[in-house]
N, C-alpha and C positions, 0 to 999 in steps of 0.2 A: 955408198954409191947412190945418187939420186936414180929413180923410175920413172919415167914417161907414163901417161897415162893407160896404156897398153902393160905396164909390169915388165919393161924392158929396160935393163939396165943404161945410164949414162946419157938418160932424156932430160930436159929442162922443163921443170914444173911450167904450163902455161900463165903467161902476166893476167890479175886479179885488178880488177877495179877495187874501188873502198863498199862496194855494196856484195862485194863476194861472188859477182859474175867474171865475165868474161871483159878482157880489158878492149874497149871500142876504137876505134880510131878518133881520134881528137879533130886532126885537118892534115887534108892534103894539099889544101890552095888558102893561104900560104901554108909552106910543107913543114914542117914543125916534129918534136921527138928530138932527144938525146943524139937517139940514131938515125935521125933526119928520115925515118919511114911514119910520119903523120900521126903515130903512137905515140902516148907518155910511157914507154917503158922505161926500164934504168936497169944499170948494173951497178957494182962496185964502181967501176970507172966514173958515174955520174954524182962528182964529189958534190953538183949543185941540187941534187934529187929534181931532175925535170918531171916533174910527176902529175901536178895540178894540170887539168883541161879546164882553159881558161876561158872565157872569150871576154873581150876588151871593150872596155867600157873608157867613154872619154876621161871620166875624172882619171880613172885605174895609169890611164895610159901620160895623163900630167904627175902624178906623183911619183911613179917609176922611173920616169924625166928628172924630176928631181930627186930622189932617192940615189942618182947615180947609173943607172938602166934605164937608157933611151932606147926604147924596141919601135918609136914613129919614125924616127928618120932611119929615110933609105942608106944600106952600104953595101950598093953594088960591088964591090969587091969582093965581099964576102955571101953576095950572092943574097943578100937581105933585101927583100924589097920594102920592110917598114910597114908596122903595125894599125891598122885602125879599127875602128870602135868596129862590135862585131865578127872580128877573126877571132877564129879558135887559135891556142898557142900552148904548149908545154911550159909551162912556169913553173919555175922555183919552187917547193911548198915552205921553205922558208922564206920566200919574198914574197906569198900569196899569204899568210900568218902575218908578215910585218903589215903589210896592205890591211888585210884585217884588223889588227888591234889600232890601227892608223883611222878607221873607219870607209876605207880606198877600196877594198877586196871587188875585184870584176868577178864577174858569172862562173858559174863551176859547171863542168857536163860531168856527173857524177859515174856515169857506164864510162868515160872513156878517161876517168881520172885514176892512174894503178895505186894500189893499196900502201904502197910506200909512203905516199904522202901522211896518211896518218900520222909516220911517226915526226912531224911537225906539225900539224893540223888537225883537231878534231872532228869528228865525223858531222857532228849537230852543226859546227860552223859551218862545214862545205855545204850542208845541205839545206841551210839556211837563205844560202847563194845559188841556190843549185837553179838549172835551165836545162831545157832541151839539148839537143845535140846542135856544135857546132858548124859554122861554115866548110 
């Protein structure tokens, strides 16, 4: 049975950045996270690992475009209001690694990027990319 930090049975370990802190918020404007709460957190259920705290850079955001993942244009139905250079965003850490080895990789906010992504992304790359905190 997991423990809360308190030694109380059936607590949820707190979400870890890749620097082994506390996991930061990414963005609230645009609202961004798996669980649409401005956090890269993830569960089981996030079969994409929304894990990478991105922020967007013009090239990042033309190759994504063609890569198949237009996150510029607006889709007001879905409540998207479309990506530009700049915004923080929950990305992929497998589309943030294709981006890299592409030479494409946008900015990393390394506190508010959770530890999951490692297991597609090494630490030296993100921090190579790495920036201040997001929008």
């Amino acid at each position: 049975m997991p423990f809360d930090e308190e030694g109380r049975g059936g607590g949820r370990r707190p979400a870890r950045n890749v620097l082994g802190g506390p996991l930061l918020t990414c963005s609230m404007a645009p609202i961004t996270g798996f669980f649409r709460n401005g956090c890269c957190d993830t569960s089981p259920e996030d079969v994409g690992s929304h894990t990478v705290c991105a922020v967007m850079t013009a090239e990042f955001l033309v190759f994504s475009r063609r890569s198949g993942n237009d996150l510029s244009t607006p889709m007001p139905q879905f409540g998207f209001v479309g990506l530009g250079p700049g915004d923080g965003w929950c990305l992929c850490a497998p589309r943030w690694q294709e981006a890299y080895e592409a030479g494409y990789a946008p900015h990393v906010v390394l506190e508010a990027t959770h530890e999951g992504a490692l297991r597609y992304c090494r630490l030296e790359d993100l921090q190579a990319h790495a920036i201040g905190a997001a929008g």
